[in-house]
PyMOL Python script that loads the backbone (N, CA, C, O; Angstrom):
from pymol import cmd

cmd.read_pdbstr("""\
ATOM      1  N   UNK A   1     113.620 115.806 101.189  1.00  0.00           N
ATOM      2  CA  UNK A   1     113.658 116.715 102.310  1.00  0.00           C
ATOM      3  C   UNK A   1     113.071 116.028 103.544  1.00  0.00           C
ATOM      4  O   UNK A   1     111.854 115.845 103.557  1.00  0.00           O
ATOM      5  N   UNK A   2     113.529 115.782 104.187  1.00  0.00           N
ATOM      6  CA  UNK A   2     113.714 115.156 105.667  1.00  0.00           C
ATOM      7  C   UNK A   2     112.543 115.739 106.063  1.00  0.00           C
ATOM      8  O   UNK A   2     111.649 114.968 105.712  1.00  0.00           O
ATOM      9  N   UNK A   3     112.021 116.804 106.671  1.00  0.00           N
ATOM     10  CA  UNK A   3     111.138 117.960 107.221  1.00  0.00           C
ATOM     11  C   UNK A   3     109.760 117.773 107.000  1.00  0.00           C
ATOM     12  O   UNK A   3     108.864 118.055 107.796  1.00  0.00           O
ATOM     13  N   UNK A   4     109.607 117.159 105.595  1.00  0.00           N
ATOM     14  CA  UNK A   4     107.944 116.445 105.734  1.00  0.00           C
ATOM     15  C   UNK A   4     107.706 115.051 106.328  1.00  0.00           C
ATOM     16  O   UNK A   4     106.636 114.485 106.553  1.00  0.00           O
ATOM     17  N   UNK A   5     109.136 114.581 106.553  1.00  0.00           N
ATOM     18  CA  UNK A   5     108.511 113.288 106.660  1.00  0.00           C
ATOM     19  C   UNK A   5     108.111 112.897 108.107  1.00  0.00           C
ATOM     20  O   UNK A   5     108.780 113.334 109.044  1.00  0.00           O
ATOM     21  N   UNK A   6     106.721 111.847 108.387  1.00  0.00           N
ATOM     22  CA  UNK A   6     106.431 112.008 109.748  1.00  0.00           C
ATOM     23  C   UNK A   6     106.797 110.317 110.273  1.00  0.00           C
ATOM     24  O   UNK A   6     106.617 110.056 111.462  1.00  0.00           O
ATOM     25  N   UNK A   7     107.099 109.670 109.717  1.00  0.00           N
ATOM     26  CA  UNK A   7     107.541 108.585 109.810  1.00  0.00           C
ATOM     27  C   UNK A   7     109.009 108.333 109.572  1.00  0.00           C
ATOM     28  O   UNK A   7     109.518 109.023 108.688  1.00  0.00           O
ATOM     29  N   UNK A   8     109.902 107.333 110.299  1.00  0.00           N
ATOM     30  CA  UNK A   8     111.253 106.712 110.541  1.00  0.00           C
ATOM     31  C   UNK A   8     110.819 104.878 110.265  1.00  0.00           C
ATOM     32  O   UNK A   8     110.055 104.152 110.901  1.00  0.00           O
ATOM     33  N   UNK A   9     111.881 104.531 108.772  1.00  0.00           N
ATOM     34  CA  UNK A   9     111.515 102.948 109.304  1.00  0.00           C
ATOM     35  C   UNK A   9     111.777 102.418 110.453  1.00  0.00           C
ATOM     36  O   UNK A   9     112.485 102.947 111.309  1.00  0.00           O
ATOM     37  N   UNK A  10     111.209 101.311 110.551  1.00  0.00           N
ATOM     38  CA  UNK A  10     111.119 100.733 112.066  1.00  0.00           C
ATOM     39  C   UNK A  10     112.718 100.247 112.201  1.00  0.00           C
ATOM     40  O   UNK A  10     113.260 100.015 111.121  1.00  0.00           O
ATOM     41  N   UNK A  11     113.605 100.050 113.509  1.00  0.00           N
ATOM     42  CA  UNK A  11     114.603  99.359 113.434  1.00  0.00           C
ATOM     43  C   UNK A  11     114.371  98.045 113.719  1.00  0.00           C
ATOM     44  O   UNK A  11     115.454  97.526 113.989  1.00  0.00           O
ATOM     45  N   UNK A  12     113.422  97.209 113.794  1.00  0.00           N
ATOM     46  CA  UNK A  12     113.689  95.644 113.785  1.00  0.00           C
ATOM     47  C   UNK A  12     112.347  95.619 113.004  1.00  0.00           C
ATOM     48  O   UNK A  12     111.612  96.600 113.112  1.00  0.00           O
ATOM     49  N   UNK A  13     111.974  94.583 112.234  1.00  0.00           N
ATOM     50  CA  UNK A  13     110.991  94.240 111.953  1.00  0.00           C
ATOM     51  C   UNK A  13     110.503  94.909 110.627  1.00  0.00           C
ATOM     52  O   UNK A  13     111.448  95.114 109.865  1.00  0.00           O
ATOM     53  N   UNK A  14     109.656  95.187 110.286  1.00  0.00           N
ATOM     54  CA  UNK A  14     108.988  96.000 108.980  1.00  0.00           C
ATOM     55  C   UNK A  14     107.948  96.935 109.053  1.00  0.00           C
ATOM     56  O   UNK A  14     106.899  96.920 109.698  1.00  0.00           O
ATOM     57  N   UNK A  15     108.597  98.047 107.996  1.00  0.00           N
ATOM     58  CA  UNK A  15     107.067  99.521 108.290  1.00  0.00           C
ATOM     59  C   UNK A  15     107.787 100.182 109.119  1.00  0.00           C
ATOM     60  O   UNK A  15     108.973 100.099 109.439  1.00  0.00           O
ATOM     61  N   UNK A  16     106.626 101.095 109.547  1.00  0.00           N
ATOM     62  CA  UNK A  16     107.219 102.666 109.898  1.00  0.00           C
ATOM     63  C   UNK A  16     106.852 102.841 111.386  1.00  0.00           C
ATOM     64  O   UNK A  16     105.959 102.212 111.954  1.00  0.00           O
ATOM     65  N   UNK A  17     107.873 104.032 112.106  1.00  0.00           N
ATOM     66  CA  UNK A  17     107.437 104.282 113.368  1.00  0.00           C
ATOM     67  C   UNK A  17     107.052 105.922 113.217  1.00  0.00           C
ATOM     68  O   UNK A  17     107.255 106.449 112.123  1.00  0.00           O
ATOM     69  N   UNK A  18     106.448 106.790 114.422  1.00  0.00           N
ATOM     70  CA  UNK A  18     105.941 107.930 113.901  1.00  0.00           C
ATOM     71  C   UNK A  18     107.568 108.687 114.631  1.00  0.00           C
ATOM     72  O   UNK A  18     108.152 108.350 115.661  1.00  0.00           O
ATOM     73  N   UNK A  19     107.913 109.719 113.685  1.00  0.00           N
ATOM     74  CA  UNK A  19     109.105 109.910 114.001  1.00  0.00           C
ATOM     75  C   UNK A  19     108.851 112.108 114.486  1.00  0.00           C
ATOM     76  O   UNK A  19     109.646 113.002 114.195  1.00  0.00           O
ATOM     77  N   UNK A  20     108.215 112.174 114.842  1.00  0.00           N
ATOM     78  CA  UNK A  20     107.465 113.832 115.218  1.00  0.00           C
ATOM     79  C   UNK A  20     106.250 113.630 115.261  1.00  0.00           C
ATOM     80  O   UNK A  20     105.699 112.648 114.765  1.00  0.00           O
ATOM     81  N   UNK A  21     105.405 115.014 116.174  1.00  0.00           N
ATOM     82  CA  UNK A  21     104.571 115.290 116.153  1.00  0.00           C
ATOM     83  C   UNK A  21     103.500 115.056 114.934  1.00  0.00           C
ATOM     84  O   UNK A  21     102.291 114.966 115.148  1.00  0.00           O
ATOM     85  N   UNK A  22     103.752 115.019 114.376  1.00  0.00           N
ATOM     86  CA  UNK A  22     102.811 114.927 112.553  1.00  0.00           C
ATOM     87  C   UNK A  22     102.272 113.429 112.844  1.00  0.00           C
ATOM     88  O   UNK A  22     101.103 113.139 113.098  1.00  0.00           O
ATOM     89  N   UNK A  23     103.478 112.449 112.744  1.00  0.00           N
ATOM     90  CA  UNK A  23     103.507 111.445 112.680  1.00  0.00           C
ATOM     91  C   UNK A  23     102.507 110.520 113.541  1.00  0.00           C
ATOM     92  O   UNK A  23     101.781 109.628 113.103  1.00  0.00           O
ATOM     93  N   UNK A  24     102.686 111.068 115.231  1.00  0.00           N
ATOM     94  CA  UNK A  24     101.702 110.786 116.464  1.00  0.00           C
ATOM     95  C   UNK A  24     100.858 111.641 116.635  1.00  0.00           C
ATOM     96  O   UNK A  24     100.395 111.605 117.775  1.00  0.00           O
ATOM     97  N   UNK A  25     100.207 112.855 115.623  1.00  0.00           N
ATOM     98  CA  UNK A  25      98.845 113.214 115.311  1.00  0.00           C
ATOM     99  C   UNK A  25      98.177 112.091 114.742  1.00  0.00           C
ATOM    100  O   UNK A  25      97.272 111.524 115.354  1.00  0.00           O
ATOM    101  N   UNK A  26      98.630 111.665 113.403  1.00  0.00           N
ATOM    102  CA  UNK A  26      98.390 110.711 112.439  1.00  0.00           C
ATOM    103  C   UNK A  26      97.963 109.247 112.877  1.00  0.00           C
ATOM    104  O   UNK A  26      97.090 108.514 112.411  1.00  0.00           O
ATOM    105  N   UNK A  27      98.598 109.110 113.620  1.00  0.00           N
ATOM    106  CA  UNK A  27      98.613 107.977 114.683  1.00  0.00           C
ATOM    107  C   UNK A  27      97.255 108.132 115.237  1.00  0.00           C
ATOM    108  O   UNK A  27      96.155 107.709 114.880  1.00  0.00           O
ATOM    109  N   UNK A  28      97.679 108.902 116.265  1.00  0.00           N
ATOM    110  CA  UNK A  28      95.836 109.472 117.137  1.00  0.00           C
ATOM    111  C   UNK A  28      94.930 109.507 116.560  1.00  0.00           C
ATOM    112  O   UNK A  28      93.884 109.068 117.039  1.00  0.00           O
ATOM    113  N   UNK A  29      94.994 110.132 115.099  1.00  0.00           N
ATOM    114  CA  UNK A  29      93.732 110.564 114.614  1.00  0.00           C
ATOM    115  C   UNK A  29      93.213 109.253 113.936  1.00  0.00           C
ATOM    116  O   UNK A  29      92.009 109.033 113.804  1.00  0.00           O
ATOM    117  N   UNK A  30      94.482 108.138 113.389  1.00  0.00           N
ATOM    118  CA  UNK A  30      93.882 106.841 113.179  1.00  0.00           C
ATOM    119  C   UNK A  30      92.681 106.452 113.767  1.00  0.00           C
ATOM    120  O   UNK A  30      91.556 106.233 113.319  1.00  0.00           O
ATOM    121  N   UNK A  31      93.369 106.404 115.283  1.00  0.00           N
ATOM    122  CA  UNK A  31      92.980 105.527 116.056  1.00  0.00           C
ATOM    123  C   UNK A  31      91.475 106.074 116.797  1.00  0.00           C
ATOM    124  O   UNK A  31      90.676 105.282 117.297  1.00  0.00           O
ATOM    125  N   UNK A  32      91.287 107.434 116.762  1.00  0.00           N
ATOM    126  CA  UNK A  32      89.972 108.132 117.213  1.00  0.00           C
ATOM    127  C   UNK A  32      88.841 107.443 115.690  1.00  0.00           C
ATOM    128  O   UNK A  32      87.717 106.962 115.831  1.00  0.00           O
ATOM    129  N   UNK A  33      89.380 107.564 114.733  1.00  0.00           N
ATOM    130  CA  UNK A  33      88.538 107.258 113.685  1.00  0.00           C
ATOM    131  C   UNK A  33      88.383 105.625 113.920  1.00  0.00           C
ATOM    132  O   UNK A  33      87.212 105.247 113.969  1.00  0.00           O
ATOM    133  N   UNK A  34      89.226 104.778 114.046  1.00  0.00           N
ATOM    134  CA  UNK A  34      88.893 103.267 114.100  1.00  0.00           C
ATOM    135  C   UNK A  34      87.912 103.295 114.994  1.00  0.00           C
ATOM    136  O   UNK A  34      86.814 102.796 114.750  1.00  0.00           O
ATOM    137  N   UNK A  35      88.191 103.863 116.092  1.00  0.00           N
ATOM    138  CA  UNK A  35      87.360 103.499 117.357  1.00  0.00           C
ATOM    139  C   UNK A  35      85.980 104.274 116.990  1.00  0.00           C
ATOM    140  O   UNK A  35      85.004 103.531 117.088  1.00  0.00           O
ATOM    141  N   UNK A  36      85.698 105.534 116.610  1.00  0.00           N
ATOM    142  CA  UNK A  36      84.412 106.082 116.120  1.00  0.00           C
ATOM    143  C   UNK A  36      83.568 105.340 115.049  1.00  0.00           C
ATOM    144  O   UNK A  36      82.426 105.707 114.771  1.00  0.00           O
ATOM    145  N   UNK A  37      84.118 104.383 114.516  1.00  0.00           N
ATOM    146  CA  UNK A  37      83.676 103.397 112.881  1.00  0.00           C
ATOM    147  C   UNK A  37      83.346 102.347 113.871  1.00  0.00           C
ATOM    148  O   UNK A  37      82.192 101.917 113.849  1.00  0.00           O
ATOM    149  N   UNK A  38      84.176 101.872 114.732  1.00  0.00           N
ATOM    150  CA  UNK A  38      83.790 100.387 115.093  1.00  0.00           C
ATOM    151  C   UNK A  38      82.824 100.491 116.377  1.00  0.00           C
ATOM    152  O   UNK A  38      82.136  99.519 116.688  1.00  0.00           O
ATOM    153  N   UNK A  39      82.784 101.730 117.143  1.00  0.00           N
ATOM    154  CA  UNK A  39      81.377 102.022 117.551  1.00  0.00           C
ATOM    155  C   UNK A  39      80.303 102.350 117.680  1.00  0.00           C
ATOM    156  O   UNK A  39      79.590 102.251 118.678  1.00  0.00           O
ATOM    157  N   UNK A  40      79.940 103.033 116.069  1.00  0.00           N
ATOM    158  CA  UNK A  40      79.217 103.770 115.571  1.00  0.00           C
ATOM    159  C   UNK A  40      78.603 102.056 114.525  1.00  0.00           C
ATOM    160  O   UNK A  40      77.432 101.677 114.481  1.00  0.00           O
ATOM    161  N   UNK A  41      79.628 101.452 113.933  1.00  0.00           N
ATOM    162  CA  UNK A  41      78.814  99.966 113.978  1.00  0.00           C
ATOM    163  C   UNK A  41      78.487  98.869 114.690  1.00  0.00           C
ATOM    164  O   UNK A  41      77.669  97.996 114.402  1.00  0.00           O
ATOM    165  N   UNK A  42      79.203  98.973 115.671  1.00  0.00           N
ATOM    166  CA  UNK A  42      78.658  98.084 117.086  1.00  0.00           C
ATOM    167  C   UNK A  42      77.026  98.723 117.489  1.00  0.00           C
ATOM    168  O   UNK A  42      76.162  97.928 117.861  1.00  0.00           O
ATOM    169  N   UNK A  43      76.738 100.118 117.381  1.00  0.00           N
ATOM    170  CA  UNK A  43      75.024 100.747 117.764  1.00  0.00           C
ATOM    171  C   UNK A  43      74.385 100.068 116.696  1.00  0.00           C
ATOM    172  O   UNK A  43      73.350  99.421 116.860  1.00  0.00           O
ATOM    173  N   UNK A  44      74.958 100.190 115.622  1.00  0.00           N
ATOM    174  CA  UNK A  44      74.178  99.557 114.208  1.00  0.00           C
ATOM    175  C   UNK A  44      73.479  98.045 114.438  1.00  0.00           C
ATOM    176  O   UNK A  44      72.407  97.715 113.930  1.00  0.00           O
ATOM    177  N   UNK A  45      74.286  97.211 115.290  1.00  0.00           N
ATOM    178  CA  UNK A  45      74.324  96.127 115.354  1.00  0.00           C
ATOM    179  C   UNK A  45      75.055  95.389 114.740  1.00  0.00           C
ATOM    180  O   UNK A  45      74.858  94.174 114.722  1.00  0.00           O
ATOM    181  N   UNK A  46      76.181  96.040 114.024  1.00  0.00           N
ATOM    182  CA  UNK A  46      76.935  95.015 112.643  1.00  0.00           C
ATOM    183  C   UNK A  46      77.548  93.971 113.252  1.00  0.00           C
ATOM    184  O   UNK A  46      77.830  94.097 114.444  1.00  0.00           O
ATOM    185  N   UNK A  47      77.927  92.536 112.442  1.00  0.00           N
ATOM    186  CA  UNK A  47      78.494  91.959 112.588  1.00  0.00           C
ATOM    187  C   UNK A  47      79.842  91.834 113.404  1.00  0.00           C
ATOM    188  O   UNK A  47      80.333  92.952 113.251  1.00  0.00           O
ATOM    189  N   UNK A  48      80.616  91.187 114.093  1.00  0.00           N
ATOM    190  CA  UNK A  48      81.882  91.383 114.354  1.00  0.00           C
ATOM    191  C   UNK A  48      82.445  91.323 112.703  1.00  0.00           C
ATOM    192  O   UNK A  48      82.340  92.383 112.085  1.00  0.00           O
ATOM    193  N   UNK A  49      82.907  90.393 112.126  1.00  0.00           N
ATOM    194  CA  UNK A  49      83.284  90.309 110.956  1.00  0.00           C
ATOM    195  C   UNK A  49      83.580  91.744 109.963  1.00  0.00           C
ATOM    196  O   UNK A  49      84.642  92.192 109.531  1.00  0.00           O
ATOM    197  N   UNK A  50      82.045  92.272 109.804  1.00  0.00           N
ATOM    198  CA  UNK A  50      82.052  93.607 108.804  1.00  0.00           C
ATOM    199  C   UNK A  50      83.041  94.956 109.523  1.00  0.00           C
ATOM    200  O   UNK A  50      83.587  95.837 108.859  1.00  0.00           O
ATOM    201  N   UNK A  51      83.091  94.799 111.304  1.00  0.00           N
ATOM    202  CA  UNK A  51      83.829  95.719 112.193  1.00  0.00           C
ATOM    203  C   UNK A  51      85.408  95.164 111.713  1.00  0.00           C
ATOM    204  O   UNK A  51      86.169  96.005 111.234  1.00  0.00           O
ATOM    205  N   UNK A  52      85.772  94.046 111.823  1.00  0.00           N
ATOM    206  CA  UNK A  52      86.994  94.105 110.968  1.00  0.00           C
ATOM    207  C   UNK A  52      87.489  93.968 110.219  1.00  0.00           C
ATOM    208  O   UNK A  52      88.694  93.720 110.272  1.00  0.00           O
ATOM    209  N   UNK A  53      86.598  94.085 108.773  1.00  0.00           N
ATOM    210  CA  UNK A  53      86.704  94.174 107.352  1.00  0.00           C
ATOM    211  C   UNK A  53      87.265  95.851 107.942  1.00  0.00           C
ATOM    212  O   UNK A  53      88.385  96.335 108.105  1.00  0.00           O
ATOM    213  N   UNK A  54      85.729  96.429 108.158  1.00  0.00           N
ATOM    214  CA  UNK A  54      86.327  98.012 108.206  1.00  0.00           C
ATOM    215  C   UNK A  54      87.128  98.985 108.569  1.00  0.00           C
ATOM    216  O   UNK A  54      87.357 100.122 108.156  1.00  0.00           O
ATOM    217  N   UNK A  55      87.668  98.041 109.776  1.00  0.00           N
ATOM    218  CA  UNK A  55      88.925  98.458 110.362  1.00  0.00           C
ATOM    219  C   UNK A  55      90.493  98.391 109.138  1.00  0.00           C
ATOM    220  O   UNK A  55      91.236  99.218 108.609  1.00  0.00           O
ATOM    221  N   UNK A  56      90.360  96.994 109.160  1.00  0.00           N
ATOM    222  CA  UNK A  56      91.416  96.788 107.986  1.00  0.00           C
ATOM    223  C   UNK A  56      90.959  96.877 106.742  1.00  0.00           C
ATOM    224  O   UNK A  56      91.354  95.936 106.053  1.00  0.00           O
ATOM    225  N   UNK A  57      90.130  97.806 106.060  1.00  0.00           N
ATOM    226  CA  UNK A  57      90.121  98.461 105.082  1.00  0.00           C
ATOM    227  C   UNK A  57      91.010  99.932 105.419  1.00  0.00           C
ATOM    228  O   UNK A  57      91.964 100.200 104.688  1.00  0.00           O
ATOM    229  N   UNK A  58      90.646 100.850 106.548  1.00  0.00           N
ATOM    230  CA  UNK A  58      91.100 102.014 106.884  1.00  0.00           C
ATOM    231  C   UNK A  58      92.743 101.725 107.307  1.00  0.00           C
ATOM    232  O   UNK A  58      93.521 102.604 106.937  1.00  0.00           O
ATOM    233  N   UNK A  59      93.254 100.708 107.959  1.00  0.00           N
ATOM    234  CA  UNK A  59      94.478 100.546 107.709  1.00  0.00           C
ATOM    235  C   UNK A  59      95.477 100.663 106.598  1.00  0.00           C
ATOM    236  O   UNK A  59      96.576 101.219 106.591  1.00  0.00           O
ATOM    237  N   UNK A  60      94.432  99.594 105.063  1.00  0.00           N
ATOM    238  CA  UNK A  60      94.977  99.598 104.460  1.00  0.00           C
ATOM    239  C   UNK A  60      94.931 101.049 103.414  1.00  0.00           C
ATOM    240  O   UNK A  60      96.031 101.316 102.932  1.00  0.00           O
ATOM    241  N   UNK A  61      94.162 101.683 103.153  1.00  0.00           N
ATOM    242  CA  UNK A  61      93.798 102.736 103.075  1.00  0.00           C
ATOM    243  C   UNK A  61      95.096 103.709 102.962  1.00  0.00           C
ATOM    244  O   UNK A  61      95.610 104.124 101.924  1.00  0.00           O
ATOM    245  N   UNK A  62      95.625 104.053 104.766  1.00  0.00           N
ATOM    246  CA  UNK A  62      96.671 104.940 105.261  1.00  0.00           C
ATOM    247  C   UNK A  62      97.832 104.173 104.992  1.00  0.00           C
ATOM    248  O   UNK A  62      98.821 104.677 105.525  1.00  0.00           O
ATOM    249  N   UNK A  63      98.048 103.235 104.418  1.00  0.00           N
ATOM    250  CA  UNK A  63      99.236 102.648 104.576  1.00  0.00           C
ATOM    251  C   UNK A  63      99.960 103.627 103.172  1.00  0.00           C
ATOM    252  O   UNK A  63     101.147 103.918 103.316  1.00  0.00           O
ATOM    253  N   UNK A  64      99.318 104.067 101.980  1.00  0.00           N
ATOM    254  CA  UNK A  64     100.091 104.364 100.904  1.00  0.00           C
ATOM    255  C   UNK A  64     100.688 105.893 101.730  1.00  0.00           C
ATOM    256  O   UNK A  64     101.836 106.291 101.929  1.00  0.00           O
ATOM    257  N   UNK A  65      99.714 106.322 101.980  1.00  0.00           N
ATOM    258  CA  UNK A  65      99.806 107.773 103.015  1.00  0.00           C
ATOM    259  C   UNK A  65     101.337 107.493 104.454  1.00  0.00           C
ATOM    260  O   UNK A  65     102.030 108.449 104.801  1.00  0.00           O
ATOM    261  N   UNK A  66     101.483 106.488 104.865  1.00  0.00           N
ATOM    262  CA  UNK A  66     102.712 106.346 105.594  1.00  0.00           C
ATOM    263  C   UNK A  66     103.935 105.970 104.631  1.00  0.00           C
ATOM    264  O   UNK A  66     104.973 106.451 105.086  1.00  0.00           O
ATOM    265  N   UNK A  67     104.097 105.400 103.673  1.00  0.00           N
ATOM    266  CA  UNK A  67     104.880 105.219 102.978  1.00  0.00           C
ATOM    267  C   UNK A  67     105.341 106.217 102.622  1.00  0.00           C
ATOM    268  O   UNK A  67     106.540 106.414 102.820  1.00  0.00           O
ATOM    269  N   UNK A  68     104.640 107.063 102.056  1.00  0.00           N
ATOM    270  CA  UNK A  68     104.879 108.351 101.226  1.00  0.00           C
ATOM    271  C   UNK A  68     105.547 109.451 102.431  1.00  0.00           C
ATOM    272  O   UNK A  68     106.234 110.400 102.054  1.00  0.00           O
ATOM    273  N   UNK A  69     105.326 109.264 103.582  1.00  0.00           N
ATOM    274  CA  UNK A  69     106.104 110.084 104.784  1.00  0.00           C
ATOM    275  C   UNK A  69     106.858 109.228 105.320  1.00  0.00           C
ATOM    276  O   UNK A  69     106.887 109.154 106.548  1.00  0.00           O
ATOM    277  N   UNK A  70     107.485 108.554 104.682  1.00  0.00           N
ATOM    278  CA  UNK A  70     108.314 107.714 105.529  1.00  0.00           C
ATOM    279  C   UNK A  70     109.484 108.039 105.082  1.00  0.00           C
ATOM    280  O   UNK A  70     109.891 107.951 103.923  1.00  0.00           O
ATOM    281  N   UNK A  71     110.259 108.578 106.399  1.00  0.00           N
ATOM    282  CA  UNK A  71     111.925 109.106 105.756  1.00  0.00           C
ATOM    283  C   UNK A  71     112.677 107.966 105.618  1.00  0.00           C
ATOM    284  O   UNK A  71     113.198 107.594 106.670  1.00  0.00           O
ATOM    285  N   UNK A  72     112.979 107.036 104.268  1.00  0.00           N
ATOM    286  CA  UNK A  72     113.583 105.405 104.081  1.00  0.00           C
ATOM    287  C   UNK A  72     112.654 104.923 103.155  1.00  0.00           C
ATOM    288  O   UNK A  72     111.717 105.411 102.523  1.00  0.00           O
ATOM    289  N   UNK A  73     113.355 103.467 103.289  1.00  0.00           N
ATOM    290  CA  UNK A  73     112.647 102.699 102.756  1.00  0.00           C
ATOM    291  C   UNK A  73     112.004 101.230 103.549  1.00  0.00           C
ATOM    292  O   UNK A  73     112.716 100.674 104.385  1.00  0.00           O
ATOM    293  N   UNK A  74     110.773 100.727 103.253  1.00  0.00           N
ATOM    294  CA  UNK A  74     110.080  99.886 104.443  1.00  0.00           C
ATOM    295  C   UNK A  74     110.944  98.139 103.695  1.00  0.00           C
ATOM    296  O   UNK A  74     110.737  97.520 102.652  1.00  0.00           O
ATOM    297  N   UNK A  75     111.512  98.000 104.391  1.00  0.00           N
ATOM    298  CA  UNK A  75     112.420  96.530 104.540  1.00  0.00           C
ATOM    299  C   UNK A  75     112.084  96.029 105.806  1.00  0.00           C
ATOM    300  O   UNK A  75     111.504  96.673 106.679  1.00  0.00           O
ATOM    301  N   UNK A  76     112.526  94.663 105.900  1.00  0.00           N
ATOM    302  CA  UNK A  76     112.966  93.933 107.018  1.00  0.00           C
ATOM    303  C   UNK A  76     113.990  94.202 107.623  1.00  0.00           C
ATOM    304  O   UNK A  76     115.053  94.324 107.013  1.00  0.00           O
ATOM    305  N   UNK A  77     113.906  94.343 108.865  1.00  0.00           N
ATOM    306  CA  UNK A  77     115.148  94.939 109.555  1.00  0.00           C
ATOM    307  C   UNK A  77     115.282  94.003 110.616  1.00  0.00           C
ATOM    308  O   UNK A  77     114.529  94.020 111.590  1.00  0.00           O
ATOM    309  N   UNK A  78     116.659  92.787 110.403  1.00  0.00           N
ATOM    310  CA  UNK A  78     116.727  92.116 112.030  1.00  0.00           C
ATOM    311  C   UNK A  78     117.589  93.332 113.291  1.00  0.00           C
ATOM    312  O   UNK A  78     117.235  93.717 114.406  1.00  0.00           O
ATOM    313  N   UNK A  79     118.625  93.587 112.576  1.00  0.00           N
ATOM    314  CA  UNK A  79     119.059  94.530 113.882  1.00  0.00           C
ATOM    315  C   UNK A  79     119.219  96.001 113.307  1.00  0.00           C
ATOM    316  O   UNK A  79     119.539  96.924 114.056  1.00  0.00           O
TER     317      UNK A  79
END
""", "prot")
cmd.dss("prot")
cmd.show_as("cartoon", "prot")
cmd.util.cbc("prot")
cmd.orient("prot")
């Protein structure tokens, strides 16, 4: 069913684009959380390093979560 899904594969390249509202909530709300983690450990004093372990942990994280809304399948796409 088409209707849950908040993601469209990408047309060139690989992975998903946000294809509705759901999709560019999901998006936003990523990106408010990366930025709240990586400045909430920048006060800490953390490392650069551990700031992008943690970042690309939370990427990888949402990635099973975009798959699973992704209306397709994630291939390489030249055109």
């Amino acid at each position: 069913m088409t209707g849950d899904k908040w993601f469209r594969p990408k047309r060139h390249g690989y992975g998903a684009a946000p294809d509705n509202w759901k999709g560019w909530a999901f998006v936003i709300a990523w990106i408010l959380i990366a930025v709240a983690l990586s400045a909430g450990l920048i006060d800490l004093g953390a490392p650069a390093w551990l700031i992008i372990l943690v970042v690309v942990a939370l990427t990888g994280a949402t990635i099973p979560l975009i798959k699973a809304k992704t209306d397709g399948d994630w291939r390489w796409r030249w055109h």
